[in-house]
N, C-alpha and C positions, 0 to 999 in steps of 0.2 A: 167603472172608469177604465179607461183606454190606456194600456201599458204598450212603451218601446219594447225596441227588442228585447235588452236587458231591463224591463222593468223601468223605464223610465219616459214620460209622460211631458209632452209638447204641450208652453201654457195657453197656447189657444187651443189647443183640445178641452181644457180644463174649463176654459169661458162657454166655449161651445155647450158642455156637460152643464154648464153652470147658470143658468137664464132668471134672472130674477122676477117672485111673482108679481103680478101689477092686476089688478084690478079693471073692470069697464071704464072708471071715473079718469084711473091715472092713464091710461093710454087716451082718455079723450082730451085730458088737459097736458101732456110731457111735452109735449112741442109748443103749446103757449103760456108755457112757463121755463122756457129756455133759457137758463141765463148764460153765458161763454163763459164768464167768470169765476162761477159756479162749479161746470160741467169739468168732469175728467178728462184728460187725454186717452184719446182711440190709441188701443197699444198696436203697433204693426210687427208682424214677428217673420223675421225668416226663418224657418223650418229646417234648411242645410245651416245655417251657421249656429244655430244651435244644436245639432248635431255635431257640426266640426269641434263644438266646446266642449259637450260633451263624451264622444269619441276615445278620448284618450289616446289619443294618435300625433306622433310630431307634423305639425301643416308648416308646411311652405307656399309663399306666394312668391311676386316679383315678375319683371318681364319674356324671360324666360331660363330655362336650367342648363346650365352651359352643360355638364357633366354630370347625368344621371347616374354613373357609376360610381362616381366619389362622394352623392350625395347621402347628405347625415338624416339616419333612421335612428329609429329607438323601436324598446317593443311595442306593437301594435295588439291589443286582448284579442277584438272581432278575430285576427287573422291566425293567433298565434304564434307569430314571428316577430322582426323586426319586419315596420314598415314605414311609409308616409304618407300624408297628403298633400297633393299640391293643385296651388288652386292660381293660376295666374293670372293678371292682370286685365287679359285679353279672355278670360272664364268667364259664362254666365248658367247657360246649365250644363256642363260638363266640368270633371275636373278628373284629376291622373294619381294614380295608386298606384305606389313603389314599395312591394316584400323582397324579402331578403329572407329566405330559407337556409336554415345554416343543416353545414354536414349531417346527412341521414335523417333530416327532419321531416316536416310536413305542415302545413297549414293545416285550422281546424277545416269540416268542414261546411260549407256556404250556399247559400241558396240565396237570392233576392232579383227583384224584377224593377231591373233596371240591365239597360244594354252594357255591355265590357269587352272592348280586343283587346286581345295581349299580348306582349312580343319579350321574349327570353332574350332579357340581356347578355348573360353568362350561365354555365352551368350547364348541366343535362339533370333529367329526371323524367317523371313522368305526370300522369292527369287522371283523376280518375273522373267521371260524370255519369249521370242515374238521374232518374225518378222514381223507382224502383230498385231498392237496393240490391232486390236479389239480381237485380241484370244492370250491374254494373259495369261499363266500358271504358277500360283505359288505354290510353297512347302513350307513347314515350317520346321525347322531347328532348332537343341541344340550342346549344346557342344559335338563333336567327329565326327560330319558329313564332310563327306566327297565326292568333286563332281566337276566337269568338264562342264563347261559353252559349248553349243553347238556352232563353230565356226561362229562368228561374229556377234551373235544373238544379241540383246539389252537384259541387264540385270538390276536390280534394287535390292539392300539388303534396308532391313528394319530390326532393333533392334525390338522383341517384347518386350521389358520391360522397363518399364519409369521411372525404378530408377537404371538399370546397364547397363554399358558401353558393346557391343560384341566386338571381336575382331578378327580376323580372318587374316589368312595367305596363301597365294598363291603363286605357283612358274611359271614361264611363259620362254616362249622363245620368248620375246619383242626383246632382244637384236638381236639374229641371222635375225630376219622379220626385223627390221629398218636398217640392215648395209645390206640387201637383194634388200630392194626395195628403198630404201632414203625418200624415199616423207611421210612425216606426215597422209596428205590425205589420203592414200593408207591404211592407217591402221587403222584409227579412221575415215572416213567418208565415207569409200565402202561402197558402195548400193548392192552387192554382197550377195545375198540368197543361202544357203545348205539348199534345202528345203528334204534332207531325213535325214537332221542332231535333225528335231523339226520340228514333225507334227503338225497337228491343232489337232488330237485326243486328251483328255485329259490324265492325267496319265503319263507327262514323267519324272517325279521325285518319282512314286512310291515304286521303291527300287525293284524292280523286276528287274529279269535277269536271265540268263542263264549259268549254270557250265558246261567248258565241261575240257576237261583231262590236265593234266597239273598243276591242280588246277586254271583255269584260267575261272575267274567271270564277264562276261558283263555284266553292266548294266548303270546309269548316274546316281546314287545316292545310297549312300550310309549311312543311319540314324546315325550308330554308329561305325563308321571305328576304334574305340579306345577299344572298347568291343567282337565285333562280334566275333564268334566261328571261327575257321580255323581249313585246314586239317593237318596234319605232315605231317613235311620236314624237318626228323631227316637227310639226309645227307647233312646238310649244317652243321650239328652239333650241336652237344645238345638237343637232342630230342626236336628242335624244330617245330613249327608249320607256317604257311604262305599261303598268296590267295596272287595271280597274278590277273590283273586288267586292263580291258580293259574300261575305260571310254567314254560314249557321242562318241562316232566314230567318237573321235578324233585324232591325232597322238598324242597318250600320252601314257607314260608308265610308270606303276605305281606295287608295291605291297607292303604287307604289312605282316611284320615277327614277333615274339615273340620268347621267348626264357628263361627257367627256371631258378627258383631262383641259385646261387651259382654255375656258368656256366658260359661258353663264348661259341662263335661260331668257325666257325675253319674260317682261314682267309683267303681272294680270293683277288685276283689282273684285275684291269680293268682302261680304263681311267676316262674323267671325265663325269658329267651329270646326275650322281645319287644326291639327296637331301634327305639330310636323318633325317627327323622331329621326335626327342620320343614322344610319346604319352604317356608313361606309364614309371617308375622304374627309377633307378637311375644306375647308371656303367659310362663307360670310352668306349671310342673308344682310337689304338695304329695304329697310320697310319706309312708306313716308302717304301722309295723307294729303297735304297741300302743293299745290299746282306748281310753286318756285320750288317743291323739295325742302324749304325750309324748315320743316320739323320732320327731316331726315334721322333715321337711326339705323346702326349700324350692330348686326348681332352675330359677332363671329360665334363660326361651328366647327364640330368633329364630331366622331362618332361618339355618341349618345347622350349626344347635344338634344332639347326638347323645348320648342320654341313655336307660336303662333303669329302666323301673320301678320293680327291685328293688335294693338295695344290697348284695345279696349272693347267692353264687349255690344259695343251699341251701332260700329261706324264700319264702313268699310275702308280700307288700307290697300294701296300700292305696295306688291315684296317683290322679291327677285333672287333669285340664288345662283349665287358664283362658287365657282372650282379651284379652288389655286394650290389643290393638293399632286401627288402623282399620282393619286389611283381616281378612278371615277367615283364621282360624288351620288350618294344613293340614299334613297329618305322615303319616310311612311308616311302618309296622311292618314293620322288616325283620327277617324272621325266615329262615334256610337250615335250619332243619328240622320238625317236627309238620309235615307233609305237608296239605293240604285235601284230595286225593285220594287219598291211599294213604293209607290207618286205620297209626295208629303207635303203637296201644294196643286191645285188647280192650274190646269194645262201644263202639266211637268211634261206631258209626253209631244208638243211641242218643242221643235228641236233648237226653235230662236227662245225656249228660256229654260234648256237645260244645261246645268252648268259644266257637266265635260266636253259640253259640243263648243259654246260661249268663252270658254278657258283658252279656246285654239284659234279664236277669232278677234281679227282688229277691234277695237273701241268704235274704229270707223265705221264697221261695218257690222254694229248690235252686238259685237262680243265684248269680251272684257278683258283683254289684251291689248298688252302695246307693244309695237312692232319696232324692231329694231330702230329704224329708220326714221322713228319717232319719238325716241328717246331721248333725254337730257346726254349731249356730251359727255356731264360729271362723271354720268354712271362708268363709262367705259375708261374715264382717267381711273376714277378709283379702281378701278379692276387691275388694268395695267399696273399702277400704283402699288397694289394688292400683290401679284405676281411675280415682281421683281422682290420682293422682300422673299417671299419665296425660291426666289431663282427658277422660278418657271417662267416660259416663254407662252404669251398670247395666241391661242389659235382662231382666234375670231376675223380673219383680216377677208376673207367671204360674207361676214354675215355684217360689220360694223364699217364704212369706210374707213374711218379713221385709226383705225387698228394696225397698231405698227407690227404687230407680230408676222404669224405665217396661213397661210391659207389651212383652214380644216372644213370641217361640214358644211353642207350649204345651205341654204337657206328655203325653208317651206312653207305654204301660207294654209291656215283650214278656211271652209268654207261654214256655215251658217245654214247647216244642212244637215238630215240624217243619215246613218253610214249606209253605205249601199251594198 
């Protein structure tokens, strides 16, 4: 019999294991002796939500977590800490793990294959990772790092500090691998090595890496994902700025945007699987699927606020993020799968259907943007709206006509091309 991690056993493994004998006669007559009323119901089992019951871990759901820092953990066994799970609304195979390492502690440690970026909310400490114990590598790590465990490696955190608590959030695609493969084993006790995933060199959390066009940054660690400089990527709006992110050569797709005081971005449509963590400012995201906006919603944020596009995990959704703080508004797209280097779809390397070329282009014109100029009015009342409560002043009066405020950035269009 097939045992979980800890010894415990998914019941369709057990059915699987369990085949009743039948005879020549009875398989030639089960089908003309079928009666409905008779016959059992086919049991259907999700494999992650029986995991999440069994688990032993506090789960949160809902539309999104306004305050990932004030959010209630309990101990978590797997980790050894305090942690959680959270699965929202707009989740289908991915969902988000919240530890909480208290003074001088450590998680146990972890091995399992499934993808996970992580971003340190608070705290310093460090990481150790291996396949090979004796060549173990570790980095050390503050608040705003950012990084992608090499797939199925053994990992270990440690708090450096003996009087504060770390805390730390990561987003995974546990759920799609355990409704994939069933078996607990399979994902927590592979013996299974990527050995060009984490060499024995030393150095592989240096922070080093390679920019090539696109804006797009390989590397497996990243010091201060909350800080770092970025190029502009004023056509997504608002003389904004952004790095695209290849981490740990993993399937994981990530980047990372910012965007000016007294400003919004212009709003794009896609489905779901983006996670969208602040890091920085304070504003509102305005999701909505239908054409009047009439099942508009409205998801005020701040730093370490952790909220999805979409409200569900089958559709795609209209969002938008506005500024109405004083410092610049700055947010992670944590996503653990669509790969930026490995194609995870047919003609991905066509540049009319990849989606960061598509993200910077009009609706009009095969991308999935919408341009200022083509926007509902409402958006820009509520912003302004938004603003004065704040006592901040509108710098959109460039990019919106109707923009009573002051002139700021100007406005940029992408094309439906690849980068030259």
């Amino acid at each position: 019999m097939t045992t979980g991690a800890r010894g415990r056993n998914f019941p369709i493994a057990r059915r699987r294991m369990h085949q009743p004998a039948r005879n020549s006669s009875e398989e030639d007559t089960m089908t003309t002796n079928y009666d409905p009323a008779l016959a059992p119901t086919f049991e259907r089992i999700d494999t992650y939500e029986e995991w999440q019951k069994n688990e032993g871990a506090v789960i949160h759901g809902g539309l999104y977590i306004r305050d990932l820092y004030s959010l209630e953990l309990d101990y978590w066994p797997r980790k050894g800490c305090n942690g959680a799970v959270v699965y929202l609304d707009g989740d289908e195979e991915t969902d988000e793990h919240v530890v909480e390492v208290g003074p001088a502690g450590k998680t146990n440690p972890e091995r399992h294959m499934f993808n996970e970026v992580i971003y340190v909310l608070s705290g310093r400490g460090a990481t150790s990772v291996w396949y090979d114990e004796s060549r173990k590598q570790t980095f050390e790590w503050t608040e705003g790092a950012y990084f992608s465990i090499p797939m199925n490696a053994w990992y270990q955190h440690f708090n450096g500090s003996g009087t504060e608590p770390t805390r730390m959030v990561s987003v995974t695609n546990l759920p799609g691998m355990i409704r994939k493969f069933i078996t607990e084993d399979f994902i927590w006790n592979n013996p299974y090595v990527f050995p060009d995933r984490l060499t024995a060199e030393e150095g592989w959390a240096s922070g080093s890496g390679q920019m090539y066009k696109g804006r797009v940054w390989e590397t497996n660690f990243l010091p201060d994902a909350a800080n770092m400089p970025m190029p502009d990527w004023s056509e997504r709006g608002a003389g904004g700025t952004n790095i695209m992110l290849s981490l740990s050569d993993n399937t994981v797709s990530s980047h990372i945007s910012e965007f000016p005081v007294g400003t919004y971005k212009k709003a794009h449509r896609h489905g779901p699987g983006a996670h969208l963590l602040i890091t920085g400012g304070v504003g509102f995201a305005l999701v909505w699927q239908k054409e009047d906006m009439s099942d508009l919603v409205k998801a005020d944020w701040q730093r370490g606020s952790l909220y999805l596009p979409t409200q569900d995990a089958y559709s795609e959704y209209f969002h938008q993020h506005f500024n109405v703080g004083t410092t610049p508004a700055r947010y992670i797209n944590m996503s653990p799968s669509n790969s930026r280097k490995y194609t995870y779809q047919r003609g991905i390397n066509d540049p009319s259907r990849r989606g960061e070329i598509r993200a910077m282009v009009s609706i009009k014109e095969g991308g999935i943007q919408l341009e200022y100029e083509d926007e509902d009015p409402r958006v820009h009342e509520i912003f302004e709206a938004e603003l004065a409560k704040y006592g901040q002043e509108c710098r959109m009066k460039n990019l919106v006509s109707t923009c009573t405020g002051v002139p700021g950035p100007e406005n940029k269009k992408g094309a439906l091309q690849d980068y030259d």
